[in-house]
C-alpha positions in Angstrom: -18.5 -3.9 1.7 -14.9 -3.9 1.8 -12.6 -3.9 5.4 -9.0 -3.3 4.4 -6.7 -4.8 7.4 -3.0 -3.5 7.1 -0.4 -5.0 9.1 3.7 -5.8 9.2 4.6 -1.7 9.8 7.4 -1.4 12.5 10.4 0.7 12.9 14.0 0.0 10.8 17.1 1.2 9.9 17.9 2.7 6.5 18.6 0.5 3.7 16.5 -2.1 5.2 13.4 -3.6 4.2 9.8 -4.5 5.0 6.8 -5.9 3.6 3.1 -4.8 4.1 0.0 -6.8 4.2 -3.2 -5.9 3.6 -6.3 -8.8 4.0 -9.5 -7.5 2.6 -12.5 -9.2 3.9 -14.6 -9.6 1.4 -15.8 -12.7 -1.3 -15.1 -10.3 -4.2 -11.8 -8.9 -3.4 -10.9 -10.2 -6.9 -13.2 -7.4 -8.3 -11.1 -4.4 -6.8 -8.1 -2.6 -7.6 -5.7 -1.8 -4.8 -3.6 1.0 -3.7 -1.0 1.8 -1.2 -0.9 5.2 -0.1 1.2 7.3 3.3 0.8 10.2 5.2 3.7 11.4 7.0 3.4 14.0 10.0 2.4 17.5 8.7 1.6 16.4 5.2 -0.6 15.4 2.8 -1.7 12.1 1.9 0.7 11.0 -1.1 -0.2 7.6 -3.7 2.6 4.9 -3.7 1.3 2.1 -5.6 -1.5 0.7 -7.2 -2.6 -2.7 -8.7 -5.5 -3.7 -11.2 -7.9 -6.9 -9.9 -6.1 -9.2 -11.6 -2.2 -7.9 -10.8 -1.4 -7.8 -14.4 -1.4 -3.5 -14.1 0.6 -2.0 -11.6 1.7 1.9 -10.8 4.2 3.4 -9.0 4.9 7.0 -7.6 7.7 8.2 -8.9 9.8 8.5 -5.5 9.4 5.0 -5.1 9.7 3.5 -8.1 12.5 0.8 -8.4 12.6 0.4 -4.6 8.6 -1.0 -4.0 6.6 -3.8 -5.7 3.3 -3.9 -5.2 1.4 -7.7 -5.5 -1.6 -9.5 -4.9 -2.5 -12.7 -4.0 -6.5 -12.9 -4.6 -7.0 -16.6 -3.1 -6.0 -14.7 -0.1 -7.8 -11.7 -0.5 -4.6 -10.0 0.4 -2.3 -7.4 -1.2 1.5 -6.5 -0.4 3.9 -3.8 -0.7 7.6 -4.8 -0.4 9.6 -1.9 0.4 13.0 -2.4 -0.1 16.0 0.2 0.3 14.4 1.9 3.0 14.9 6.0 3.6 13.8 7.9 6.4 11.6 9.8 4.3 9.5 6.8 3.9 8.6 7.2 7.4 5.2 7.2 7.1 1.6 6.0 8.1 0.8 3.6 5.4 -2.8 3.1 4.3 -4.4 0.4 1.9 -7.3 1.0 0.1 -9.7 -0.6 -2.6 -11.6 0.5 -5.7 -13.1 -0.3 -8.7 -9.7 0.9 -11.4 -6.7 1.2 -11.1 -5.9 5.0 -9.7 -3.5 7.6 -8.1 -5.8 9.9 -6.5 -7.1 9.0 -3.6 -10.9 10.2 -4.4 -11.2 7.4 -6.5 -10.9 4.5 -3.7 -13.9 3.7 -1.8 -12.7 1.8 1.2 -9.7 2.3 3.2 -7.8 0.7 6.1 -6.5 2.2 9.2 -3.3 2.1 8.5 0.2 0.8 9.9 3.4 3.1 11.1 6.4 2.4 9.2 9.2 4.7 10.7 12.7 4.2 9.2 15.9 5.5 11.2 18.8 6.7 9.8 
């Protein structure tokens, strides 16, 4: 079993910058590939990032790309997402989750977090 713990959501301005945590508690965190992934009010879930067990693969949703980096510390059993160059679009729920590849579509995690708000103001 895997219990993804997100924290460091908040509210800032736009431009600024934040960075997500997410502690897994688990002894084989190491075996799991990670993904970030948001739901804003009235819409779907949407991927940001992923990361393979070892850090050494990474993928980005295109609307993000350039702006978000995506790491992993596994002696820590922790992942991050630092989000810089904030928009208020980004405003979202943000939601970590674990699985056994690296993957975009949500179907393919099996445990998920319960999320932190991130709201950026313009």
């Amino acid at each position: 079993q895997v219990q993804p713990v997100e924290s460091g959501g908040g509210l800032v301005q736009a431009g600024g910058s934040l960075r997500l945590s997410c502690a897994a508690s688990t002894r084989t965190f190491a075996n799991y590939a990670m993904g970030w992934f948001r739901q804003a009010p009235g819409k779907e879930r949407e991927f940001v990032a992923t990361i393979n067990w070892s850090g050494g693969s990474t993928g980005y949703a295109d609307s993000v790309k350039g702006r978000f980096t995506i790491s992993r510390d596994n002696a820590k059993n922790t992942v991050y997402l630092q989000m810089n160059s904030l928009k208020p679009e980004d405003t979202a729920v943000y939601y970590c989750a674990a699985g056994p590849r690296l993957a975009t579509w949500g179907s393919e995690y099996d445990y998920w977090g319960q999320g932190t708000q991130v709201t950026v103001s313009s």
